[in-house]
C-alpha positions in Angstrom: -1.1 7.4 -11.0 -1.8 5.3 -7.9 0.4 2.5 -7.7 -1.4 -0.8 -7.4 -0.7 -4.1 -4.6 -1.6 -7.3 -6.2 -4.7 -8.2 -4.8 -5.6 -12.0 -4.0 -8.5 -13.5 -6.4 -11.4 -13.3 -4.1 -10.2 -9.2 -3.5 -10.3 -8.5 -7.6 -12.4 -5.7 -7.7 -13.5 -4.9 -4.3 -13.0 -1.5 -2.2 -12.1 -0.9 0.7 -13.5 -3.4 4.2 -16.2 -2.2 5.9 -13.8 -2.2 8.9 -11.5 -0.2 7.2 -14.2 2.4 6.5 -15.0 3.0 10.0 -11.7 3.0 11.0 -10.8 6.0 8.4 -14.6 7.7 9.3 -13.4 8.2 12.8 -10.1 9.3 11.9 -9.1 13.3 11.1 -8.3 12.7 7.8 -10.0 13.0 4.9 -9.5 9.4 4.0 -13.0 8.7 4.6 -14.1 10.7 1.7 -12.0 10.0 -0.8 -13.3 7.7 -3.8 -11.6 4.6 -2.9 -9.7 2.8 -5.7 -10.7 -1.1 -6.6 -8.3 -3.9 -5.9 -6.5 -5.3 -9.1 -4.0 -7.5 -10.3 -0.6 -6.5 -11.5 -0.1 -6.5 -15.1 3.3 -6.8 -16.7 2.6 -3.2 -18.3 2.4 -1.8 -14.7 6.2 -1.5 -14.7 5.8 0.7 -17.3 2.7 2.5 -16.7 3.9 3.7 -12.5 6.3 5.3 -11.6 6.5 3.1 -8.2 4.7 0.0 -7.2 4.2 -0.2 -3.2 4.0 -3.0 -1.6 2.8 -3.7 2.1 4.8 -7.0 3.3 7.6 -9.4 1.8 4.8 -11.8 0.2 3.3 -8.6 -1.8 7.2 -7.9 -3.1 8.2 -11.7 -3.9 4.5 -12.1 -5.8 4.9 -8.0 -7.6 8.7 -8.6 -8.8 8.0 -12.9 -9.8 5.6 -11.0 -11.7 7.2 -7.7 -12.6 10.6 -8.9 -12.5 13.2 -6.7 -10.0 13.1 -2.9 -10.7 14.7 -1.7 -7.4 14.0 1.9 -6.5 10.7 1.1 -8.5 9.4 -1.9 -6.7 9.7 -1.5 -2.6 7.8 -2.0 0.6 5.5 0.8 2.2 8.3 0.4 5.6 11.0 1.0 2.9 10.0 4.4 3.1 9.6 5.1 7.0 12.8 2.9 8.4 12.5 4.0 11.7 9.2 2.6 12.3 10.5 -0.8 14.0 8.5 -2.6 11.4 9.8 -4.5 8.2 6.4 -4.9 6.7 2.7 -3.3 7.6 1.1 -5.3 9.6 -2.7 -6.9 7.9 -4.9 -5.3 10.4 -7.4 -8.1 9.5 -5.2 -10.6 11.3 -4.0 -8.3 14.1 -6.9 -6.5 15.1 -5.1 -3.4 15.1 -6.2 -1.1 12.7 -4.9 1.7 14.8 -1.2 0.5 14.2 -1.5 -0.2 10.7 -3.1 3.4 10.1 -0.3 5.2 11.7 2.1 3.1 9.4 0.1 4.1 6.1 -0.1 7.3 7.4 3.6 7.9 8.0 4.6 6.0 4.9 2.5 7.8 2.4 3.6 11.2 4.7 7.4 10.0 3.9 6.2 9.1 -0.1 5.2 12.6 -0.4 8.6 13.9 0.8 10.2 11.9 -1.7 8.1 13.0 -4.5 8.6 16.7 -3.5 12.2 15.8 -3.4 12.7 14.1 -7.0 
């Protein structure tokens, strides 16, 4: 199952940003068609239902695990995965403007969460 980032009340329910569209449409991977999954908030069952909850900054983990409680291994940041990157967190492309950069981060990440899958 896809794991789930807590999503802020006004996201509840929404897909995808139009700017985030684009971005993936011009882009060689398939993301563009892919059905795209609605934002939701974190239950307390989530720790039970996924296998791995994946957050994208330090905000994201403090909220999941207040919520969650602290399941290490379980519970971690996308740039958990991909240490090398130089970056602690993915940047929000909405406040950077750089939707290249944050691609290339969920790219490599979820390239590295594969790996680790294959390798469990």
């Amino acid at each position: 199952m896809p794991s789930l980032q807590p999503a802020q009340a006004h996201q509840v329910g929404m897909t995808e940003k139009t700017c985030t569209k684009a971005h993936a449409a011009h882009s060689s991977n398939t993301a563009s068609t892919r059905q795209a999954l609605p934002a939701a908030k974190i239950k307390p069952s989530d720790a039970e239902h996924f296998d791995y909850i994946i957050v994208m900054d330090d905000n994201n983990l403090r909220e999941t695990e207040k919520q969650l409680g602290f399941y290490p291994g379980k519970i971690f940041k996308l740039t958990d995965l991909i240490p090398d990157s130089g970056y602690n967190h993915v940047p929000d492309p909405w406040y950077t403007g750089d939707f290249d950069e944050t691609y290339r981060l969920v790219d490599a990440g979820s390239l590295a969460l594969l790996e680790k899958l294959k390798q469990a």
